[in-house]
N, C-alpha and C positions, 0 to 999 in steps of 0.2 A: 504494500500500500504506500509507503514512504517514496518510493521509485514513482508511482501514478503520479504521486500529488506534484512532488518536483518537475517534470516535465509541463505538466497544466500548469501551474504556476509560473513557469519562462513562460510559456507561451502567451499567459494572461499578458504578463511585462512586458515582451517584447513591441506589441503593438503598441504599447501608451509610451515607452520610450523612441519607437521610432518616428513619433509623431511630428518633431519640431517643423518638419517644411509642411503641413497641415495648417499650420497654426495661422497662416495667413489668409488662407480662404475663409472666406465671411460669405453666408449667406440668406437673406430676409424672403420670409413667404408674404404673399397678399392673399392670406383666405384660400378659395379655390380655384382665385384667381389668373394666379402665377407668381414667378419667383426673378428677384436677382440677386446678385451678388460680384465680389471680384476673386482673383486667382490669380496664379502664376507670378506670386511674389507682389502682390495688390499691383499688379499692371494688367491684367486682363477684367477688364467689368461687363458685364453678361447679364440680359432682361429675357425670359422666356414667359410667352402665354399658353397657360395651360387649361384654357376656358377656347380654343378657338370660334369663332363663328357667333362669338356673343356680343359682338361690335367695340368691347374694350379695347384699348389698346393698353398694352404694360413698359413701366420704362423705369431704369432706373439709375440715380441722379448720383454722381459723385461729386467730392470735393477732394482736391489734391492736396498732396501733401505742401507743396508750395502755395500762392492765392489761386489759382486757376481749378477751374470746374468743369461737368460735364451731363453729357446725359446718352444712356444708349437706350432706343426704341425697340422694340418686336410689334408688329402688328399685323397677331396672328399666322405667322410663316409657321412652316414645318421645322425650322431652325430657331434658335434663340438669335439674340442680336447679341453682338460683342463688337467689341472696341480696343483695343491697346493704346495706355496709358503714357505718356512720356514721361510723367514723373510716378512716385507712388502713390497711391490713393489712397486719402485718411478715412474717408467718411462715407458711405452710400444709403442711399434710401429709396424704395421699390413705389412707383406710385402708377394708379391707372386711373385711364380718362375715358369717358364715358359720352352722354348726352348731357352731363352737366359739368360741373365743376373739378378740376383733377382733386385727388383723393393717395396723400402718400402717409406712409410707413414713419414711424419718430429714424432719424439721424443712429446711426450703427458705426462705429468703429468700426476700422479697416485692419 
């Protein structure tokens, strides 16, 4: 039994220590809406609609880590929208627009 447990137990560990390049992906849901987030070392920011056909559209808004800002769209493609970042990206937030007023997510660290 001693032998089981040691081996399950690396295995538990290894996952949660090899996580540090993880640590960067941030990512916000809207309901059942759809999702964004960023990756690839907060240089990739990425909006997908997962409601297609419902006339939303989903986007979602960064703030760099310098003053500069942004925003990437999906409306409704088979593909999510993305973007590469020039500098690193602090802040995102998922928001969808509708027939009225847009409608986003509170500010997420990057």
């Amino acid at each position: 039994m001693r032998y089981l447990i040691a081996p399950l137990a690396a295995a538990l560990i290894l996952p949660i220590a090899a996580s540090p390049a993880a640590a960067d992906n941030v990512e916000v849901t809207l309901g059942g809406l759809g999702y964004g987030g960023v990756s690839n070392y907060n240089r990739t920011v990425y909006a997908c609609d997962t409601a297609p056909g419902d006339g939303r559209v989903i986007s979602t808004q960064y703030r760099l880590s310098t003053s500069g800002s942004g925003e990437v769209v999906d409306v409704s493609g088979p593909a999510c929208g993305t973007k590469q970042t020039p500098r690193n990206v602090r802040q995102i937030r998922v928001c969808q627009t509708w027939t009225g007023p847009t409608s986003c997510t509170a500010w997420h660290s990057a």
